[in-house]
N, C-alpha and C positions, 0 to 999 in steps of 0.2 A: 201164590207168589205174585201172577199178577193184578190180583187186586190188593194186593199191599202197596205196590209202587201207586195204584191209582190212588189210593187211600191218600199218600205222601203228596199226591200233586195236589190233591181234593185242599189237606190241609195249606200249602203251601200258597194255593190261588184264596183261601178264605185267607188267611192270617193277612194276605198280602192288601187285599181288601181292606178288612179291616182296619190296618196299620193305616192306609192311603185315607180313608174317612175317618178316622181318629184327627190326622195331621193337621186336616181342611176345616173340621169341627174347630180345634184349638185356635186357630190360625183366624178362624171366622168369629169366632168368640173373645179373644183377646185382642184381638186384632184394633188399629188404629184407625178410625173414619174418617178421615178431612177433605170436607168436599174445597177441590183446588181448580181452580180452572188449566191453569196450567197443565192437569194431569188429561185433561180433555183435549188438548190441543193435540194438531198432530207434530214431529219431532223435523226440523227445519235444520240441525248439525249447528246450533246458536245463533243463526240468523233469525230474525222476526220473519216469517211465513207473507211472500209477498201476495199469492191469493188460497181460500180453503182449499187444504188438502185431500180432502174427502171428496172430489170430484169423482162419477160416474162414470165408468167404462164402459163404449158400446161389447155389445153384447159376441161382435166378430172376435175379441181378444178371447173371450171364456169360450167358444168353440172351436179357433185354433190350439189351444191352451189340451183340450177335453181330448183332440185329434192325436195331439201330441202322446199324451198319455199314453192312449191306447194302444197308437204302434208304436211308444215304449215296453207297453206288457206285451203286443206282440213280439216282437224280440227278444223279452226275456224267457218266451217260450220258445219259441224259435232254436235260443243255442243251445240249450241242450235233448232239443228235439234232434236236431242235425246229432250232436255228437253220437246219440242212440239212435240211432237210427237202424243201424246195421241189427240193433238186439230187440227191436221190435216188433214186434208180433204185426199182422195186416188191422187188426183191429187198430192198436194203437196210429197207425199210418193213417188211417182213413178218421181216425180222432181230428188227427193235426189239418186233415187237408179240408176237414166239413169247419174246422177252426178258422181257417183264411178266407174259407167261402164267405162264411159268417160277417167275418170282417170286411172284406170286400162288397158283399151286399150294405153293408154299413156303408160306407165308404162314395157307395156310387150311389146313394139315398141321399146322402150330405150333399153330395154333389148336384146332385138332380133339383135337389131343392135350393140352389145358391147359395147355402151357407158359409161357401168357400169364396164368394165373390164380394169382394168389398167397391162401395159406393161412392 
């Protein structure tokens, strides 16, 4: 019994494949080519682009950005750590707390090394 449902997913992740590379196949095959400059440019909302938009970001935006994330996913483990809380075993407890550790040793690494201080 349960390798029949596994069987169903097996087919269902292949078919789905394949249908997905069939599409991109067709799509790339029939597909229309017109090199356009236009289509290189970046999108200005109809104004002519007063300088290139493809300027470089210092590097402090994609490590506050990386920061962010993280103690996004911390959080989202977080709530419903708290709400079980009460139904967890000491292991799972000692999961979550070597979890913060973690992150916090991250965190005071980021820190130690200035990555947090902008110039």
């Amino acid at each position: 019994m349960f390798f029949n449902d596994l069987y169903a997913l097996f087919v269902y992740f292949v078919c789905a494949i394949v249908i997905s590379y069939v599409a991109f196949a067709i799509s790339y095959i029939f597909g229309i080519r017109a090199d356009d400059s236009n289509k290189l440019a970046a999108y200005e909302c109809g104004f002519t682009p007063f300088d290139d938009a493809r300027n470089t970001f210092e590097i402090h935006f994609y490590l506050v950005a990386i920061l962010f994330l993280m103690f996004d996913l911390e959080i989202s483990f977080l709530f419903p750590w708290a709400i079980s809380l009460s139904m967890l075993s000491v292991a799972g407890y000692f999961a979550m707390v070597i979890f913060f550790i973690l992150l916090t040793i991250g965190f005071v690494y980021e820190y130690k090394k200035g990555a947090l201080e902008w110039e």
